[in-house]
C-alpha positions in Angstrom: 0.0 0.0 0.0 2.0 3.2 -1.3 1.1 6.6 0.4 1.8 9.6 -1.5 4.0 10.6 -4.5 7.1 9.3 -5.4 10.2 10.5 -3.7 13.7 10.4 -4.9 16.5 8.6 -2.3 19.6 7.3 -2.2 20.1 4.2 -1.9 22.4 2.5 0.3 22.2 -1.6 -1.0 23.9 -3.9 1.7 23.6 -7.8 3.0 21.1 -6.8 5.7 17.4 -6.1 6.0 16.2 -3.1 7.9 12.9 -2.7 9.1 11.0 0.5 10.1 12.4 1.2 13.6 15.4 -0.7 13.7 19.0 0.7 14.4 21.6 -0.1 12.0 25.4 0.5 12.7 27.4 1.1 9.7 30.8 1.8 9.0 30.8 3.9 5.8 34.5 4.4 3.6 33.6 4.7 0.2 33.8 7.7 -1.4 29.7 7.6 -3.0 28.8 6.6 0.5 30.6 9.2 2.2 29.6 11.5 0.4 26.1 10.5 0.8 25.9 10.3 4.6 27.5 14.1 4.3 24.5 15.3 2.6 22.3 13.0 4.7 24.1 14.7 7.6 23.7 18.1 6.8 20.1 18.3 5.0 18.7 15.9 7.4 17.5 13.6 4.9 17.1 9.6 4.5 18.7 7.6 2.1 17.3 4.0 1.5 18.4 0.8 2.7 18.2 -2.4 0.6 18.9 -6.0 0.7 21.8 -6.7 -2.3 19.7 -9.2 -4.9 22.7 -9.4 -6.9 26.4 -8.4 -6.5 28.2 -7.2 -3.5 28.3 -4.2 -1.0 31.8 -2.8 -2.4 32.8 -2.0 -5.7 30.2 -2.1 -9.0 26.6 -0.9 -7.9 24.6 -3.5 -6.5 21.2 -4.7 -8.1 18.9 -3.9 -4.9 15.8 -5.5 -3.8 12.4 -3.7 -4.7 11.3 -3.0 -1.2 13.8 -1.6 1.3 13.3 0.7 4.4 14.3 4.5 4.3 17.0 5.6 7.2 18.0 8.4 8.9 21.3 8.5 10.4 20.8 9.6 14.5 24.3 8.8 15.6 27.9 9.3 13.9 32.2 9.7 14.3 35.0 9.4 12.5 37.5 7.6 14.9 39.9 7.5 11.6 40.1 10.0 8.6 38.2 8.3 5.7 35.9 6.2 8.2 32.6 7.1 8.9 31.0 5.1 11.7 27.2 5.8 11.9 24.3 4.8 13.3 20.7 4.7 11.0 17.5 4.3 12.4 15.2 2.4 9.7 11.9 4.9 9.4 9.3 3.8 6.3 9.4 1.1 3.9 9.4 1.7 0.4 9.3 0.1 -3.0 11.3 0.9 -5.7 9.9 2.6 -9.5 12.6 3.5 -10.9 17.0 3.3 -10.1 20.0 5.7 -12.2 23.0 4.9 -11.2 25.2 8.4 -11.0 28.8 8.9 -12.4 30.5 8.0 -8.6 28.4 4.4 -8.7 25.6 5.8 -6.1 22.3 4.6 -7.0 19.4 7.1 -6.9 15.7 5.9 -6.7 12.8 7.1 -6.7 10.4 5.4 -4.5 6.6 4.5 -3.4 6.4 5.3 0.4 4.4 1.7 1.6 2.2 2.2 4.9 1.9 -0.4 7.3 -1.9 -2.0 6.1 -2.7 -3.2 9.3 -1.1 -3.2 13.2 -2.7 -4.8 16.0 -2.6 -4.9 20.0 -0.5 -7.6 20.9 -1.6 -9.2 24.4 1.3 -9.1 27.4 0.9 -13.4 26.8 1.3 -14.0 22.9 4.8 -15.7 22.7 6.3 -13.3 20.5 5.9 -10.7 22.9 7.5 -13.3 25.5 10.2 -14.0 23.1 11.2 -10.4 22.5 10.6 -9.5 26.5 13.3 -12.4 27.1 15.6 -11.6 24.1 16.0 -7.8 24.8 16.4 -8.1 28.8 19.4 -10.5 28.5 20.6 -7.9 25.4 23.1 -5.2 25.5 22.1 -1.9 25.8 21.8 -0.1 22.8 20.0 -3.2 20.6 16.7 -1.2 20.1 15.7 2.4 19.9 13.4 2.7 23.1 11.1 2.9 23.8 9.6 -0.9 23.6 6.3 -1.1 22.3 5.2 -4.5 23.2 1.5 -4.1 22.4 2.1 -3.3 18.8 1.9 -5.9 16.1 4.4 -3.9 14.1 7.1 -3.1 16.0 7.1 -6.6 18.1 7.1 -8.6 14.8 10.2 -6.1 12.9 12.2 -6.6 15.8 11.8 -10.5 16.3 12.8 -10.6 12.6 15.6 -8.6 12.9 16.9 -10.4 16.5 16.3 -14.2 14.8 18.2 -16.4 13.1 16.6 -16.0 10.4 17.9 -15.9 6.9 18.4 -12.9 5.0 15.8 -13.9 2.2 13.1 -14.8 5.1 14.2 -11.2 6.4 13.3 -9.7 3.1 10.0 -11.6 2.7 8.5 -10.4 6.0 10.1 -6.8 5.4 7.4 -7.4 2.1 4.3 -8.0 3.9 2.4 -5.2 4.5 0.1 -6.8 7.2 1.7 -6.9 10.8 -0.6 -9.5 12.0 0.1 -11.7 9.2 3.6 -11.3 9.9 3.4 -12.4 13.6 1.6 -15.3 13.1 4.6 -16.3 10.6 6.9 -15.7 13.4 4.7 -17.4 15.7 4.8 -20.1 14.2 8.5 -20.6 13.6 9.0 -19.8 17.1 6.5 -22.8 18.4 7.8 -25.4 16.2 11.8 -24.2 17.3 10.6 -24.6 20.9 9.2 -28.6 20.1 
Protein backbone atom coordinates (compact mmCIF):
# COMPACT_ATOMS: atom_id res chain seq x y z
CA UNK A 1 0.00 0.00 0.00
CA UNK A 2 1.96 3.16 -1.29
CA UNK A 3 1.13 6.64 0.44
CA UNK A 4 1.83 9.57 -1.51
CA UNK A 5 4.02 10.63 -4.46
CA UNK A 6 7.14 9.27 -5.35
CA UNK A 7 10.25 10.54 -3.71
CA UNK A 8 13.72 10.37 -4.89
CA UNK A 9 16.54 8.58 -2.25
CA UNK A 10 19.58 7.33 -2.22
CA UNK A 11 20.07 4.18 -1.90
CA UNK A 12 22.42 2.47 0.34
CA UNK A 13 22.19 -1.60 -1.00
CA UNK A 14 23.85 -3.95 1.74
CA UNK A 15 23.64 -7.76 2.99
CA UNK A 16 21.15 -6.82 5.67
CA UNK A 17 17.36 -6.13 5.98
CA UNK A 18 16.18 -3.11 7.87
CA UNK A 19 12.94 -2.71 9.14
CA UNK A 20 10.96 0.53 10.10
CA UNK A 21 12.37 1.16 13.61
CA UNK A 22 15.40 -0.73 13.72
CA UNK A 23 18.98 0.66 14.45
CA UNK A 24 21.63 -0.10 12.03
CA UNK A 25 25.40 0.45 12.67
CA UNK A 26 27.38 1.06 9.65
CA UNK A 27 30.81 1.76 9.00
CA UNK A 28 30.83 3.88 5.81
CA UNK A 29 34.50 4.38 3.62
CA UNK A 30 33.62 4.70 0.18
CA UNK A 31 33.77 7.67 -1.37
CA UNK A 32 29.73 7.57 -3.02
CA UNK A 33 28.77 6.61 0.54
CA UNK A 34 30.63 9.21 2.21
CA UNK A 35 29.64 11.47 0.44
CA UNK A 36 26.06 10.54 0.81
CA UNK A 37 25.87 10.33 4.63
CA UNK A 38 27.52 14.07 4.26
CA UNK A 39 24.46 15.35 2.58
CA UNK A 40 22.25 13.03 4.66
CA UNK A 41 24.08 14.74 7.56
CA UNK A 42 23.68 18.13 6.79
CA UNK A 43 20.12 18.29 5.00
CA UNK A 44 18.74 15.93 7.39
CA UNK A 45 17.49 13.65 4.89
CA UNK A 46 17.05 9.65 4.50
CA UNK A 47 18.67 7.56 2.12
CA UNK A 48 17.31 4.00 1.49
CA UNK A 49 18.37 0.76 2.67
CA UNK A 50 18.16 -2.35 0.56
CA UNK A 51 18.94 -6.02 0.69
CA UNK A 52 21.75 -6.70 -2.25
CA UNK A 53 19.73 -9.19 -4.91
CA UNK A 54 22.70 -9.37 -6.88
CA UNK A 55 26.43 -8.35 -6.49
CA UNK A 56 28.21 -7.23 -3.54
CA UNK A 57 28.29 -4.23 -0.98
CA UNK A 58 31.84 -2.81 -2.37
CA UNK A 59 32.80 -2.03 -5.69
CA UNK A 60 30.19 -2.12 -8.98
CA UNK A 61 26.56 -0.91 -7.85
CA UNK A 62 24.62 -3.55 -6.51
CA UNK A 63 21.21 -4.72 -8.12
CA UNK A 64 18.90 -3.95 -4.87
CA UNK A 65 15.76 -5.47 -3.83
CA UNK A 66 12.40 -3.65 -4.71
CA UNK A 67 11.27 -3.01 -1.19
CA UNK A 68 13.83 -1.63 1.29
CA UNK A 69 13.26 0.73 4.37
CA UNK A 70 14.26 4.51 4.32
CA UNK A 71 17.04 5.55 7.19
CA UNK A 72 17.95 8.40 8.89
CA UNK A 73 21.27 8.51 10.37
CA UNK A 74 20.76 9.56 14.54
CA UNK A 75 24.32 8.82 15.60
CA UNK A 76 27.92 9.35 13.89
CA UNK A 77 32.19 9.65 14.32
CA UNK A 78 34.98 9.39 12.48
CA UNK A 79 37.46 7.61 14.90
CA UNK A 80 39.88 7.52 11.65
CA UNK A 81 40.10 9.98 8.57
CA UNK A 82 38.19 8.26 5.70
CA UNK A 83 35.87 6.19 8.18
CA UNK A 84 32.58 7.11 8.89
CA UNK A 85 31.05 5.08 11.66
CA UNK A 86 27.23 5.83 11.90
CA UNK A 87 24.27 4.84 13.27
CA UNK A 88 20.71 4.73 10.99
CA UNK A 89 17.50 4.26 12.42
CA UNK A 90 15.25 2.42 9.70
CA UNK A 91 11.89 4.92 9.43
CA UNK A 92 9.34 3.79 6.35
CA UNK A 93 9.43 1.05 3.93
CA UNK A 94 9.41 1.71 0.42
CA UNK A 95 9.27 0.07 -2.99
CA UNK A 96 11.25 0.93 -5.72
CA UNK A 97 9.87 2.55 -9.47
CA UNK A 98 12.65 3.52 -10.95
CA UNK A 99 16.99 3.28 -10.15
CA UNK A 100 19.97 5.74 -12.21
CA UNK A 101 23.04 4.89 -11.24
CA UNK A 102 25.22 8.36 -11.04
CA UNK A 103 28.83 8.88 -12.43
CA UNK A 104 30.54 8.03 -8.63
CA UNK A 105 28.44 4.45 -8.73
CA UNK A 106 25.57 5.83 -6.13
CA UNK A 107 22.32 4.64 -7.03
CA UNK A 108 19.42 7.09 -6.93
CA UNK A 109 15.67 5.90 -6.66
CA UNK A 110 12.77 7.13 -6.71
CA UNK A 111 10.44 5.40 -4.54
CA UNK A 112 6.65 4.53 -3.37
CA UNK A 113 6.43 5.27 0.39
CA UNK A 114 4.43 1.73 1.62
CA UNK A 115 2.21 2.22 4.91
CA UNK A 116 1.85 -0.43 7.28
CA UNK A 117 -1.85 -1.99 6.12
CA UNK A 118 -2.71 -3.19 9.32
CA UNK A 119 -1.14 -3.23 13.21
CA UNK A 120 -2.73 -4.75 15.98
CA UNK A 121 -2.57 -4.92 20.03
CA UNK A 122 -0.54 -7.58 20.94
CA UNK A 123 -1.61 -9.23 24.39
CA UNK A 124 1.33 -9.15 27.38
CA UNK A 125 0.89 -13.43 26.76
CA UNK A 126 1.26 -14.03 22.91
CA UNK A 127 4.79 -15.66 22.69
CA UNK A 128 6.33 -13.34 20.50
CA UNK A 129 5.93 -10.72 22.93
CA UNK A 130 7.51 -13.27 25.45
CA UNK A 131 10.21 -14.01 23.07
CA UNK A 132 11.18 -10.38 22.52
CA UNK A 133 10.64 -9.51 26.47
CA UNK A 134 13.32 -12.39 27.14
CA UNK A 135 15.55 -11.58 24.09
CA UNK A 136 16.02 -7.76 24.80
CA UNK A 137 16.39 -8.10 28.85
CA UNK A 138 19.45 -10.53 28.50
CA UNK A 139 20.65 -7.87 25.37
CA UNK A 140 23.06 -5.22 25.50
CA UNK A 141 22.15 -1.86 25.76
CA UNK A 142 21.78 -0.11 22.76
CA UNK A 143 19.98 -3.22 20.62
CA UNK A 144 16.67 -1.21 20.07
CA UNK A 145 15.71 2.41 19.86
CA UNK A 146 13.44 2.74 23.08
CA UNK A 147 11.05 2.93 23.76
CA UNK A 148 9.62 -0.94 23.62
CA UNK A 149 6.29 -1.09 22.28
CA UNK A 150 5.25 -4.52 23.20
CA UNK A 151 1.53 -4.08 22.43
CA UNK A 152 2.12 -3.26 18.79
CA UNK A 153 1.87 -5.90 16.08
CA UNK A 154 4.36 -3.95 14.14
CA UNK A 155 7.11 -3.12 16.03
CA UNK A 156 7.09 -6.61 18.09
CA UNK A 157 7.09 -8.64 14.77
CA UNK A 158 10.22 -6.13 12.95
CA UNK A 159 12.19 -6.64 15.84
CA UNK A 160 11.80 -10.49 16.25
CA UNK A 161 12.76 -10.63 12.62
CA UNK A 162 15.64 -8.59 12.89
CA UNK A 163 16.86 -10.43 16.51
CA UNK A 164 16.31 -14.17 14.83
CA UNK A 165 18.22 -16.38 13.07
CA UNK A 166 16.63 -16.02 10.38
CA UNK A 167 17.89 -15.88 6.85
CA UNK A 168 18.38 -12.90 5.04
CA UNK A 169 15.80 -13.91 2.20
CA UNK A 170 13.15 -14.79 5.08
CA UNK A 171 14.21 -11.16 6.35
CA UNK A 172 13.33 -9.75 3.14
CA UNK A 173 10.05 -11.62 2.70
CA UNK A 174 8.53 -10.36 6.04
CA UNK A 175 10.05 -6.77 5.43
CA UNK A 176 7.44 -7.38 2.06
CA UNK A 177 4.32 -8.03 3.87
CA UNK A 178 2.37 -5.21 4.54
CA UNK A 179 0.08 -6.81 7.23
CA UNK A 180 1.74 -6.93 10.78
CA UNK A 181 -0.65 -9.53 12.00
CA UNK A 182 0.14 -11.68 9.22
CA UNK A 183 3.62 -11.31 9.89
CA UNK A 184 3.37 -12.36 13.63
CA UNK A 185 1.55 -15.29 13.07
CA UNK A 186 4.61 -16.27 10.62
CA UNK A 187 6.89 -15.69 13.41
CA UNK A 188 4.66 -17.43 15.66
CA UNK A 189 4.76 -20.08 14.17
CA UNK A 190 8.54 -20.56 13.63
CA UNK A 191 8.98 -19.76 17.12
CA UNK A 192 6.47 -22.81 18.41
CA UNK A 193 7.83 -25.35 16.17
CA UNK A 194 11.80 -24.24 17.26
CA UNK A 195 10.60 -24.56 20.92
CA UNK A 196 9.18 -28.57 20.12
Amino acid sequence: MSTGAPVEIPLFPLQAVLFPGGRLPLRVFEQRYMEMAKTCLRDGTAFGVCLIRDGSEVGEPALPEDVGCTARIVQWDMPQLGVLQIVALGERRFRIRERRVQANGLTLASVALLGERRDARLDAEDICTRVLKRILEAAPAGLIEPPPRYDSCAWVSARLAEILPLSTAARQRLLEMDEAPARIEILRRLISSSAQ
